[in-house]
C-alpha positions as CSV (number, residue, x, y, z in Angstrom):
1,X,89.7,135.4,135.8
2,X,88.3,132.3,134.6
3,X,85.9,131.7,137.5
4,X,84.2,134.8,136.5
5,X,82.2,133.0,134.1
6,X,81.7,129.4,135.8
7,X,77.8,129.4,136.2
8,X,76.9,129.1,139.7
9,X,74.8,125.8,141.5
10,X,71.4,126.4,141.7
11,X,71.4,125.4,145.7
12,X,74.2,125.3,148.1
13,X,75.9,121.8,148.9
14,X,73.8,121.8,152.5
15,X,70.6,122.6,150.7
16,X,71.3,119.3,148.3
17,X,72.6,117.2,150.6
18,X,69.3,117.3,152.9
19,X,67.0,116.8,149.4
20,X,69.2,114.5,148.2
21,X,69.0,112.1,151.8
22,X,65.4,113.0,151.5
23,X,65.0,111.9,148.7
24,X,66.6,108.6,149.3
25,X,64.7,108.4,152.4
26,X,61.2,108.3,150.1
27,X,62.9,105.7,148.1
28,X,63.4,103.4,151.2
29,X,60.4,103.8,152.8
30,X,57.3,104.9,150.4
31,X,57.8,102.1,147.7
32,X,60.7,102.7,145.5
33,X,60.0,100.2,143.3
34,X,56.2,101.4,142.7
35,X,58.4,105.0,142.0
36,X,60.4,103.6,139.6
37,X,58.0,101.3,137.9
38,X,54.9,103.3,138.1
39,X,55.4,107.2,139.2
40,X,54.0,109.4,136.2
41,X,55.5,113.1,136.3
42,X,51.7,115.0,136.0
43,X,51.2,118.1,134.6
44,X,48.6,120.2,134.6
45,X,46.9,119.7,131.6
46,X,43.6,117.2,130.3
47,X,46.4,114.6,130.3
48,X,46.1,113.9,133.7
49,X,42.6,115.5,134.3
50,X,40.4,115.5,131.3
51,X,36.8,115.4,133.1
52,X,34.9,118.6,133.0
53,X,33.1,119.8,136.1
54,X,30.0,121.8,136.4
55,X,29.9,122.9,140.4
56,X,33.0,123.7,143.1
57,X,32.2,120.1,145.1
58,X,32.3,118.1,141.8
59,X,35.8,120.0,141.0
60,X,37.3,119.4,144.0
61,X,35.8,115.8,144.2
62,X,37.2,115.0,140.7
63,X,40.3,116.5,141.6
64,X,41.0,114.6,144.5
65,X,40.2,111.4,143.4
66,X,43.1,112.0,140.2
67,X,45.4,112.8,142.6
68,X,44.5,110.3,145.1
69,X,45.1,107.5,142.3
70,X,48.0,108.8,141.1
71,X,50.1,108.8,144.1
72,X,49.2,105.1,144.3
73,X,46.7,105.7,147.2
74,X,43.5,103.9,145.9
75,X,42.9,101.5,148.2
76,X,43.6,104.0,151.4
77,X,40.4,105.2,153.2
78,X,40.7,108.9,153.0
79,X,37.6,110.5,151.5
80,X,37.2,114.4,150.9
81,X,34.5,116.2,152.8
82,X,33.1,119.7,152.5
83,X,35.3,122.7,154.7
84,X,32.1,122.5,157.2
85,X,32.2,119.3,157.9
86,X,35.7,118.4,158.6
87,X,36.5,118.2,162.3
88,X,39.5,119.5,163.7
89,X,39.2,117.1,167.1
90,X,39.2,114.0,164.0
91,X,41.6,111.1,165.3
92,X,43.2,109.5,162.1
93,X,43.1,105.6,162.4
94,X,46.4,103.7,162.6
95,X,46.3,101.7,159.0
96,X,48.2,98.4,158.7
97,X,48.8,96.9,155.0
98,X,49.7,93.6,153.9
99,X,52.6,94.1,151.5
100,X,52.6,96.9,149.6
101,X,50.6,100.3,150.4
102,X,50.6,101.8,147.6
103,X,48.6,101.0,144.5
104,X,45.8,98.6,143.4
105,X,47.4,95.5,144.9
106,X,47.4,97.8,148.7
107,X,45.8,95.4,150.8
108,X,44.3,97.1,154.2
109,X,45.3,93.9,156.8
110,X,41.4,94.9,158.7
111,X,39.5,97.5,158.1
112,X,39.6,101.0,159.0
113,X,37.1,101.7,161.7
114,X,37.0,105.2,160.4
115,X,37.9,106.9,157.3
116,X,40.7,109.4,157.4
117,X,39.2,112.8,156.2
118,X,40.0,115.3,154.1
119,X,38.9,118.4,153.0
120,X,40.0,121.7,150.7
121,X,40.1,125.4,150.3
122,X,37.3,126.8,148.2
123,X,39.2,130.0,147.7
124,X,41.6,127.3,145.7
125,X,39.0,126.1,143.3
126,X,40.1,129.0,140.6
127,X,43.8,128.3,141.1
128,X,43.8,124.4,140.1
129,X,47.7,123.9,140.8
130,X,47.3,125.1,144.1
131,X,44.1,122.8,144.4
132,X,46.1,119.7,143.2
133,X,49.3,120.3,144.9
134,X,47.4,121.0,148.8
135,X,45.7,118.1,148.1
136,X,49.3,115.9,147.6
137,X,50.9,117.6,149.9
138,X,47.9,116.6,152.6
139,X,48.1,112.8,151.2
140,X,52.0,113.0,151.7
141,X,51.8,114.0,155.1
142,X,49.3,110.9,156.0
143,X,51.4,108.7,154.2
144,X,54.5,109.7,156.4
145,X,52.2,110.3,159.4
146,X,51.1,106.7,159.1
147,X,54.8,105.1,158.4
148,X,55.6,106.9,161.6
149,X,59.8,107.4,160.5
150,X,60.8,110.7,160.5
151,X,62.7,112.3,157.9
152,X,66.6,113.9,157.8
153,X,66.6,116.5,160.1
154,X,63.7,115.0,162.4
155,X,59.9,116.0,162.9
156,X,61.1,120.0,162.7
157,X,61.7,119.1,159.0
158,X,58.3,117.5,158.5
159,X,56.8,120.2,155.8
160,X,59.5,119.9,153.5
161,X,59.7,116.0,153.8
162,X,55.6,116.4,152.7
163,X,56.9,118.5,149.3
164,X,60.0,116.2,148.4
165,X,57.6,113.1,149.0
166,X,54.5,114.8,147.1
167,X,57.4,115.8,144.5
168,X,59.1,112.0,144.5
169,X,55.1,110.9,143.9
170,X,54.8,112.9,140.5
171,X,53.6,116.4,141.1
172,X,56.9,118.4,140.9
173,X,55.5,120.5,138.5
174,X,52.7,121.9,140.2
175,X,54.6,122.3,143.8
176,X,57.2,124.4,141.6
177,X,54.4,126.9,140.2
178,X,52.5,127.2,143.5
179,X,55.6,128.1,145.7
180,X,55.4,131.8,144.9
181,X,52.9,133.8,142.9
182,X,53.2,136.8,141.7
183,X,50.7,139.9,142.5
184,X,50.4,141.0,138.8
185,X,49.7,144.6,137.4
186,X,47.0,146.1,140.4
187,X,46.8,142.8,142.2
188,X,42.8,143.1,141.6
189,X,42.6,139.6,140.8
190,X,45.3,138.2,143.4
191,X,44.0,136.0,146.3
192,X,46.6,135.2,149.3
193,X,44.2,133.3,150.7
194,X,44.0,130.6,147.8
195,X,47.2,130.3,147.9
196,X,49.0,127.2,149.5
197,X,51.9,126.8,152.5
198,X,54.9,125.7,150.4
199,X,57.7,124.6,152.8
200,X,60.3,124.6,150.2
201,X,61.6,127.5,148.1
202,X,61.3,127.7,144.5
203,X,64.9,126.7,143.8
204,X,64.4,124.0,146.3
205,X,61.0,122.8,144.6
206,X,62.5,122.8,141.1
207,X,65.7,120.6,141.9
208,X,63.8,118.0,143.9
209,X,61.2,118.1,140.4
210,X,64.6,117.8,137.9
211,X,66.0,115.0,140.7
212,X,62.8,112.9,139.6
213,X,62.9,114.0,136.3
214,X,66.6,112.4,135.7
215,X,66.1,109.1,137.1
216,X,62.3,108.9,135.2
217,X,64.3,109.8,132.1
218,X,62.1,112.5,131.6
219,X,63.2,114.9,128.8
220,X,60.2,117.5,128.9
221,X,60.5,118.0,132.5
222,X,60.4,122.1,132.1
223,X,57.7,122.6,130.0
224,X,54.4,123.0,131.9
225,X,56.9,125.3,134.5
226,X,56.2,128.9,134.8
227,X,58.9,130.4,132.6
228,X,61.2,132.2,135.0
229,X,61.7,128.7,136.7
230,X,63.1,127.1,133.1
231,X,66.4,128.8,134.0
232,X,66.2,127.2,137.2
233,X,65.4,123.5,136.2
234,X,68.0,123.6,133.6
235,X,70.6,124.6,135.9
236,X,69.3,122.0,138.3
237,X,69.9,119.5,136.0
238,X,73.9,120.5,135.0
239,X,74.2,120.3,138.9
240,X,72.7,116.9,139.4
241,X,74.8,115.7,136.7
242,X,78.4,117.7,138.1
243,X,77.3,116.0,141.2
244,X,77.0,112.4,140.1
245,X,80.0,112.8,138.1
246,X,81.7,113.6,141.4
247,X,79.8,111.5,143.5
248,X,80.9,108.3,146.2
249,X,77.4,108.2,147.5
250,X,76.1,104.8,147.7
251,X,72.3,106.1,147.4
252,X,72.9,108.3,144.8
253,X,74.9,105.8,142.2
254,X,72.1,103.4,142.8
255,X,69.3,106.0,141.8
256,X,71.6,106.8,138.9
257,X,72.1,103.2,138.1
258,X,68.3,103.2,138.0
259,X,68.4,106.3,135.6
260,X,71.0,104.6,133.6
261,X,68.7,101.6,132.8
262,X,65.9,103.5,131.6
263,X,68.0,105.8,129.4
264,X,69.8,102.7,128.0
């Protein structure tokens, strides 16, 4: 009678044990110690992007170049264009770094001989989270594009690597709000088209953003979510605790070891 009443995990083990080796998979190869030592959790607020705009290119330019530094990709030549002048035939140049890639000290080993481009959905410009999280999600998939080693699962799982990397660089908040979105009363002022592809499910989304949040030792980690995703991020949590209680994974003590430190 008991088990009536148990609360039930927010994902199925399956479902965790892909985002959890996923997760451990960013860690190991896009600069865990630059996670740990310099990964901010962003939210969408004048915090992370105070500067006021006047005109859709000087948004999305702004924009872009936030989001650009804070995933630790200064130094990386990838510029944002207009829609009409992106190419779809554009080869991206193989990129070779010193030491570290990610961050101020990234040091290109020659120069590019072209610039990687970029560019964004107008239709996104009044939905800012969408905005900011295609915009990761783009500069995740050239980051694992260019370290050429495929996630768990192999290249069919590609998408979602690009969301649990853009969420392990920071921007779990956003991803969360932008998976789904509701139509509202008459759906007058809905867009489908500004909208972006998410390749994980809310739940998904809002475990990978409370995984980052626990080893950041992050207490506020719910509060810019959209409020029907509180109750998930809580119960994220009380599962990512049960399962490091419970846990003999190697990679998962060590990023709770991590956790540990900070919280000590």
């Amino acid at each position: 009678m008991l088990s009536l009443f148990k609360v039930s995990p927010l994902l199925s083990d399956e479902e965790t044990q892909w985002l959890i080796d996923t997760f451990s998979w960013c860690f190991e190869h896009f600069d865990g110690q630059y996670f740990l030592d310099q990964t901010q959790v962003i939210t969408p607020t004048g915090e992370f992007f105070p500067e006021p705009v006047s005109s859709i290119e000087e948004m999305a330019s702004v924009v872009f170049k936030r989001v650009k530094s804070y995933v630790g990709m200064q130094q990386w030549p990838v510029e944002l264009v207009m829609p009409n002048q992106l190419s779809a035939q554009q080869q991206m140049p193989r990129l070779q770094f010193s030491h570290h890639f990610r961050g101020e000290s990234a040091q290109l080993i020659s120069p590019a001989p072209s610039p990687i481009l970029m560019s964004f959905n107008p239709s996104q410009i009044n939905q800012p989270q969408d905005l900011i999280s295609s915009f990761v999600g783009a500069l995740a998939r050239i980051m694992i594009l260019q370290r050429g080693i495929a996630p768990p699962g192999g290249e069919k799982q590609l998408d979602a690597a690009c969301d649990v990397l853009a969420s392990f660089m920071g921007f779990g908040v956003m991803l969360s709000n932008t998976v789904y979105h509701f139509r509202g009363g008459c759906g007058s002022c809905y867009n489908p088209y500004a909208n972006r592809q998410a390749a994980l499910t809310e739940s998904q989304s809002v475990f990978t953003h409370a995984l980052v949040c626990h080893i950041k030792g992050v207490k506020d980690g719910h509060k810019h979510l959209k409020p029907h995703l509180v109750s998930q991020f809580k119960k994220a949590k009380k599962q990512i605790l049960s399962m490091i209680k419970n846990t003999e994974r190697a990679d998962l003590i060590m990023l709770t070891e991590h956790a540990n430190g900070r919280l000590s």
